[in-house]
C-alpha positions in Angstrom: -18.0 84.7 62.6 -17.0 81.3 62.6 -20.2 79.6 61.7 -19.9 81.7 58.4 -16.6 80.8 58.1 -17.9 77.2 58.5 -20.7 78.0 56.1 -18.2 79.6 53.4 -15.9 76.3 53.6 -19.2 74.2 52.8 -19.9 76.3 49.8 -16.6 75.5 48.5 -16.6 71.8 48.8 -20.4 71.8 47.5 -18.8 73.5 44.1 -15.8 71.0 44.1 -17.6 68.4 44.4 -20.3 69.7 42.0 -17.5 70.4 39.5 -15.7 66.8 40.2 -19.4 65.4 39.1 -20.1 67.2 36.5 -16.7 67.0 34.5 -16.2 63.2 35.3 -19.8 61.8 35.4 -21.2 64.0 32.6 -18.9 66.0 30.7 -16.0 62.8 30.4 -18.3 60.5 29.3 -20.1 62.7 26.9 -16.8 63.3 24.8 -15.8 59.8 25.1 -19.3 58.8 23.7 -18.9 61.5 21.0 -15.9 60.6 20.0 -16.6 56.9 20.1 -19.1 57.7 17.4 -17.0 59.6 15.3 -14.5 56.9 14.9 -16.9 54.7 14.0 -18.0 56.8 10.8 -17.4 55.6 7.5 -16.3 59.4 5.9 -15.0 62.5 7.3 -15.7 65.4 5.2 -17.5 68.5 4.9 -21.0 68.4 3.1 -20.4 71.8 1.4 -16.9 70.5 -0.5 -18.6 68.3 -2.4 -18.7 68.6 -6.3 -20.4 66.1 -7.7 -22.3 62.6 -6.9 -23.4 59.6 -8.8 -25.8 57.1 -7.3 -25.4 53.9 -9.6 -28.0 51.0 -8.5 -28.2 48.1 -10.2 -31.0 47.6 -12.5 -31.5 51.1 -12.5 -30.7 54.5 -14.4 -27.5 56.1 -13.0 -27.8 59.3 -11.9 -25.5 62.0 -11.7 -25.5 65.2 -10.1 -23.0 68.3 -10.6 -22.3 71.4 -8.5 -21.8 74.6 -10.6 -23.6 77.5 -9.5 -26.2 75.1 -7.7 -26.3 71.8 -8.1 -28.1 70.2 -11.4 -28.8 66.7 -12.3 -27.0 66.0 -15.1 -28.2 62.0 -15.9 -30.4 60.6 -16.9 -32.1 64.0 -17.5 -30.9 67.5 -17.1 -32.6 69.4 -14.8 -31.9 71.4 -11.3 -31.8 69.7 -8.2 -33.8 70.4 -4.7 -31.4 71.1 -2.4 -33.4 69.2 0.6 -33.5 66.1 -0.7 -29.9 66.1 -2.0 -28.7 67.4 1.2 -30.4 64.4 3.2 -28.6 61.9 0.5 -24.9 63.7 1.7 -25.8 64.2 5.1 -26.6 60.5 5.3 -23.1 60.1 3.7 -21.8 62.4 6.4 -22.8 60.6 9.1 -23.1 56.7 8.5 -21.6 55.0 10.6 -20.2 51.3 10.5 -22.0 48.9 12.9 -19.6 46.0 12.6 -15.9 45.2 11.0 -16.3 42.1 9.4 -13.4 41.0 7.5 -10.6 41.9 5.0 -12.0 42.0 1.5 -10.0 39.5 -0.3 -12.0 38.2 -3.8 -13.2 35.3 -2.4 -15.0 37.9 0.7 -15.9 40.4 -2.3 -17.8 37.4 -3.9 -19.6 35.8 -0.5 -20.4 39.8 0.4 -22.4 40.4 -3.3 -19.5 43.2 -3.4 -17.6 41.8 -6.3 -21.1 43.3 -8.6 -22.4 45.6 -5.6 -25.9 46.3 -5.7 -25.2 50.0 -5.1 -22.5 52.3 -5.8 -22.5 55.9 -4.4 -19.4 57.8 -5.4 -19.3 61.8 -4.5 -15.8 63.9 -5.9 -14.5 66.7 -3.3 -11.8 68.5 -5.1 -9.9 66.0 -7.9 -10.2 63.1 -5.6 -13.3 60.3 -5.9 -14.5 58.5 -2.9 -16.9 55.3 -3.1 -18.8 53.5 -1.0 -19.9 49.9 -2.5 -23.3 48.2 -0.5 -23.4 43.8 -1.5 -25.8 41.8 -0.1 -28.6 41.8 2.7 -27.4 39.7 5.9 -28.8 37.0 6.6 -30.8 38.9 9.9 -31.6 40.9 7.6 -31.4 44.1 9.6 -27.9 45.2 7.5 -26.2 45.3 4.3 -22.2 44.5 3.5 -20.5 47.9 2.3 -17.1 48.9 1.6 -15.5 52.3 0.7 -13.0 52.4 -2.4 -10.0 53.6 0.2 -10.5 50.9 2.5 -10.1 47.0 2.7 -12.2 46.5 5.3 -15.6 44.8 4.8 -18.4 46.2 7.3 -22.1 46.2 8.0 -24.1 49.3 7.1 -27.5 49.7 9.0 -30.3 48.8 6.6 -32.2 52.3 6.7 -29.2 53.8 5.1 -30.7 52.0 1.6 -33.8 53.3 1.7 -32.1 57.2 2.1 -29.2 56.4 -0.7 -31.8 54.7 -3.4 -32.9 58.0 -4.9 -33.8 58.0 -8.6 -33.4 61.2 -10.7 -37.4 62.5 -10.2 -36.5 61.9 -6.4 -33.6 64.2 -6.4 -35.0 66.9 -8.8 -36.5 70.5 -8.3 -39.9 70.4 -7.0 -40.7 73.8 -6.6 -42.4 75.2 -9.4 -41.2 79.3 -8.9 -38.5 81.0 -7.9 -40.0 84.8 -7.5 -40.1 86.7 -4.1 -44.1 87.4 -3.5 -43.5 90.8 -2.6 -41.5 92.0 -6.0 -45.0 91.1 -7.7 -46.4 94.8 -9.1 -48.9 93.0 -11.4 -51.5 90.1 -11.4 -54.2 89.2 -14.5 -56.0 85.8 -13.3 -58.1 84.8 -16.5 -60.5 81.7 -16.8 -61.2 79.9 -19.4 -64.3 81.3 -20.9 -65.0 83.5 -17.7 -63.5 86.1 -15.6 -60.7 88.1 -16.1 -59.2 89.7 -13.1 -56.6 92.4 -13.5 -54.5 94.0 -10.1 -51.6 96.1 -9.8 -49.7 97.5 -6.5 -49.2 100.9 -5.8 -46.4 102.6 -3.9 -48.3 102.3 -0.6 -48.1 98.3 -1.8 -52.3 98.3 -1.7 -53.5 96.1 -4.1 -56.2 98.0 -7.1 -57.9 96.5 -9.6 -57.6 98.0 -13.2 -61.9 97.9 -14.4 -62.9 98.4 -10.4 -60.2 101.0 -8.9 -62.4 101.7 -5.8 -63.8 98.8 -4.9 -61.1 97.8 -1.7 -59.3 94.5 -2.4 -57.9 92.6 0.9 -53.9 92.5 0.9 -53.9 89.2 3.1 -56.0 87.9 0.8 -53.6 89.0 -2.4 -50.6 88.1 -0.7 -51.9 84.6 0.2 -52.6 84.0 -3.2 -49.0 85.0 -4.8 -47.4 82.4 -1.5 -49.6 79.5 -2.9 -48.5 80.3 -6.3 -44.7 80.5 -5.5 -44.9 77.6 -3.2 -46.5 75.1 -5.4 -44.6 72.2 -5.8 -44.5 69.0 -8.4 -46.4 66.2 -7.1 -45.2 64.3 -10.4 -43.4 64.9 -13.8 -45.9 64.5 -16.9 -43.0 65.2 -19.9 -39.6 67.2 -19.7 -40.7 69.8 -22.3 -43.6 72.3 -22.5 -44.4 71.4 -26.3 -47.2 69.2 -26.2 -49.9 70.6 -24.3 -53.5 69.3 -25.1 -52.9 65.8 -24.1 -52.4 67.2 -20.6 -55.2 69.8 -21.0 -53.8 72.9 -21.1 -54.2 73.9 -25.0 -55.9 76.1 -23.8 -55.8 76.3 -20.0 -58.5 76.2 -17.7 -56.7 79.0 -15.8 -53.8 81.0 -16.1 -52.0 83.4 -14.2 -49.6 85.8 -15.3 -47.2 88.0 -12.5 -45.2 90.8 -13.5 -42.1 91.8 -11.2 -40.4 95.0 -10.0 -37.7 94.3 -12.0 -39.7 93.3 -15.2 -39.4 90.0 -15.5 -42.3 88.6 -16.5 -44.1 84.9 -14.4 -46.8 82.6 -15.5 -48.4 79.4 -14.5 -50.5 77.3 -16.2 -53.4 74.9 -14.6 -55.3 72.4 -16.0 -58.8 70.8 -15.2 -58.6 68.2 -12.0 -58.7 64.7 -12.4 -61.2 63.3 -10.7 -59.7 60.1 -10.0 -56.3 61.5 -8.6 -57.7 64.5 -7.6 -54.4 66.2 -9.5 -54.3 69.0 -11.9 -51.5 69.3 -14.8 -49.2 72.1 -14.8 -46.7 74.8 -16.6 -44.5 77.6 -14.9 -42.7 79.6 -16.5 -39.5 79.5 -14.2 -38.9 75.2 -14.7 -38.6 72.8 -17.3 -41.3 70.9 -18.1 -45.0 69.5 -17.6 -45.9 68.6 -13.8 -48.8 67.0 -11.7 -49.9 70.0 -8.9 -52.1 69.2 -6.0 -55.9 69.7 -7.1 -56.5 71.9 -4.4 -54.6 74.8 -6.3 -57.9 75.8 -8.1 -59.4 76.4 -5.1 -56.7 78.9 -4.0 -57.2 80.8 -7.4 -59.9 83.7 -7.8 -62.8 83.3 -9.8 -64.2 87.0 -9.3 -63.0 90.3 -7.8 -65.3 89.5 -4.8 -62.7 86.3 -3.6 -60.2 89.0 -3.2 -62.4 92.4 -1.7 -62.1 93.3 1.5 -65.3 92.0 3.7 -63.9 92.5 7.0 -66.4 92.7 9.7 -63.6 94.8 11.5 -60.4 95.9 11.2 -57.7 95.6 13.8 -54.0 94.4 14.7 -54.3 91.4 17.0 -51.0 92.2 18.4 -52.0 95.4 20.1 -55.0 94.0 21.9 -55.0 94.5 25.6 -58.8 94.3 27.0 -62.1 92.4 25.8 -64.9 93.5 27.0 -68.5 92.1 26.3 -72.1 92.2 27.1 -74.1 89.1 26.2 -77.6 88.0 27.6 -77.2 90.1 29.7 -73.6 89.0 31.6 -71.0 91.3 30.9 -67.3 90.4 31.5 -63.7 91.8 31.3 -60.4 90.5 30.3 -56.7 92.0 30.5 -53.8 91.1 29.4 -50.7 91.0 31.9 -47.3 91.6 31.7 -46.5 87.8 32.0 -48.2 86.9 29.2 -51.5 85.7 30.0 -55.5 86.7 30.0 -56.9 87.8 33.0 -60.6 87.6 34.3 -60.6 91.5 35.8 -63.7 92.2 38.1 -65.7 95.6 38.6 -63.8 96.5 41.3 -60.7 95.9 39.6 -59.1 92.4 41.1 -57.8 89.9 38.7 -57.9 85.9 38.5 -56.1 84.0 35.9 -58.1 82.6 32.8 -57.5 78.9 32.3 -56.4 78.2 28.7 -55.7 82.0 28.1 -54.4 81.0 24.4 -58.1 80.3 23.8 -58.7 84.8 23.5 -55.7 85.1 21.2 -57.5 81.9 18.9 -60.6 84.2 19.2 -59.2 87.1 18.0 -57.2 86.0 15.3 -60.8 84.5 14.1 -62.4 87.9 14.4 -59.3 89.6 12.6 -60.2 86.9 9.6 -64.3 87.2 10.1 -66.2 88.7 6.9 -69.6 89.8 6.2 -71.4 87.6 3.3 -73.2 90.8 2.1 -73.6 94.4 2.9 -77.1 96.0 3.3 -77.0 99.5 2.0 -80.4 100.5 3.0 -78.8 99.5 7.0 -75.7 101.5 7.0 -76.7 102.8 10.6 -76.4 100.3 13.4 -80.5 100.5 15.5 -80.1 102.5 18.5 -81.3 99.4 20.5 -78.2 97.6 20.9 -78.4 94.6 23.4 -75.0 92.7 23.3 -71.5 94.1 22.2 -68.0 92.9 22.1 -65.4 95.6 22.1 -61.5 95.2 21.6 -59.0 97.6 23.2 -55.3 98.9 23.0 -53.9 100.0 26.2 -55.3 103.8 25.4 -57.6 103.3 22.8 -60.8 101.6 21.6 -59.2 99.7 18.2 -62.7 97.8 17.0 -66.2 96.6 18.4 -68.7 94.2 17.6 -72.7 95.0 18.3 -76.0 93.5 17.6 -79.8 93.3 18.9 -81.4 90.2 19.1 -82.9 89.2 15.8 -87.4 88.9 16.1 -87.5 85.2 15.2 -85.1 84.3 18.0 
């Protein structure tokens, strides 16, 4: 009784003390770091209050940016604004911090600092009120610029980096992405070529994807559905003109491709590719849902279809990778069998039903995600019926059921 009293009194002082540590060697001097860094930043305000910004450099176009129902550059051109790169520019803001108090900014100071003509100005409006913060000269370390804010006196040094993230020009700042659309509201899909193939799909109810001149012929959804994400993601590499009214210089009067999407609720989507230049391996570009003619990554006109076959379904099987429990194979004559356990991991399971741990288990779920994707090049009609000779197979089950299996016979030239 009295050695677990002892042992209870222990327990006590090992939380106390545990608690002492924690609060005054960790906690303490966490909040008195935190806050140590928070007086040292040059604003406090929230990122989503602000209404507008202007980035004025010298030597360079002022730009100016406006919050209305999103944010749109409004000089030197007129255009919407990515959100991710504006967001860095007034998170930046947000957080800078100053790395040194120098001195007070009398003219003479203003003068010696390069702040009487600053070489940046970066001025963001929350509410009716204006705030500004001024960047001079490099010091002479070089490792910091002299900045001062339009409500303060005080002459500081800003970390250089911060430069480099506040120098953004309008093309910088601007929408990149070319569409807007959600992939799955597309009902419709023509691809045409210039000069060549014309593909026409539509989505039923069921969402399986038909084409118009070859109804039966099955068409793979991944495959659809990959190709409407590459559209919607495609993003501006570079801006070619802010109008869509002069076409042929760029090549696309008329278009080596063009695809045209029609959504659920009838709006109507196109996009517009030209040939690649072989030098910068770019291709010129329209969409319908932005301003303007862009540069696109060359790589787009591989992504789009040049006959019904880039888009049928040649699956050498069919199965959910996700409900796979048990491989189990015959090849050359070793056969093997592998489980999958409860803690996550592939299991070597013997004949008489004892298990060992695979090493590098993610390797089976890397295999069967390339089966899933596996397709045949062609299909021999005249051997629709597998030989009854089968040497080697490679079958996939569910915990009750067999869901898809690979077999073959050794070819006579091997």
């Amino acid at each position: 009784m009295i050695r677990g009293r002892h042992t209870l009194i222990y327990l006590i002082l090992l939380a106390v003390i545990s608690g002492y540590y924690y609060y005054f060697e960790i906690r303490q001097p966490r909040q008195k770091q935190e806050a140590e860094q928070l007086s040292k930043r040059v604003f406090q305000f929230n990122v989503e209050t602000v209404d507008a910004l202007e980035i004025l450099v010298r030597i360079k176009p002022p730009v100016r940016l406006v919050k209305e129902t999103q944010w749109r550059i409004t000089e030197p051109i007129q255009t919407e604004a990515d959100p991710t790169s504006l967001n860095g520019v007034l998170n930046a803001l947000v957080t800078l911090q100053r790395d040194k108090d120098l001195t007070e900014a009398t003219d003479q100071k203003l003068r010696e600092f390069g702040l009487r003509e600053p070489a940046m100005v970066l001025r963001f409006k929350i509410g009716d009120t204006w705030r500004e913060l001024a960047v001079g000269d490099l010091n002479p370390v070089g490792d910091a610029y002299y900045a001062k804010t339009g409500d303060n006196n005080t002459i500081f040094l800003m970390a250089r980096g911060n430069w480099t993230i506040f120098d953004k020009q309008a093309n910088e700042l601007r929408r990149r992405q070319l569409f807007s659309f959600d992939p799955p509201s597309v009902s419709n899909l023509e691809i045409s070529w210039l000069g060549g193939e014309h593909i026409v799909l539509s989505k039923d109810a069921a969402g399986t994807w038909k084409s118009a001149d070859q109804p039966d012929k099955m068409l793979k959804k991944a495959k659809v559905d990959h190709l409407l994400d590459q559209i919607h993601w495609l993003r501006a590499v570079d801006f070619l003109a802010e109008n869509q009214d002069e076409l042929k210089p760029y090549g696309l009067d008329p278009p080596l491709v063009e695809a045209r999407l029609h959504l659920k609720d009838g709006q109507d989507v196109s996009l517009k590719l030209s040939r690649e230049d072989s030098n910068t391996k770019r291709v010129a570009a329209i969409g319908s849902q932005m301003v303007g003619t862009v540069q696109v990554v060359g790589d787009i006109l591989n992504q789009m279809p040049k006959d019904l076959r880039s888009l049928e379904d040649r699956s050498l099987v069919a199965f959910n990778t996700d409900r796979v429990t048990q491989v189990i194979w015959k090849f050359g004559g070793h056969q093997g069998h592998l489980v999958y356990s409860d803690k996550s991991q592939w299991m070597w399971q013997s004949a008489d039903g004892k298990r060992k741990e695979l090493p590098q288990s993610w390797q089976i779920r890397s295999l069967l995600w390339t089966l899933a994707d596996a397709e045949y090049e062609e299909h021999d009609a005249n051997n629709a019926v597998p030989p009854p000779e089968v040497q080697d197979y490679l079958e996939l089950w569910g915990s009750q059921e067999k869901l898809g299996a690979f077999s073959w016979t050794k070819h006579a030239s091997d």
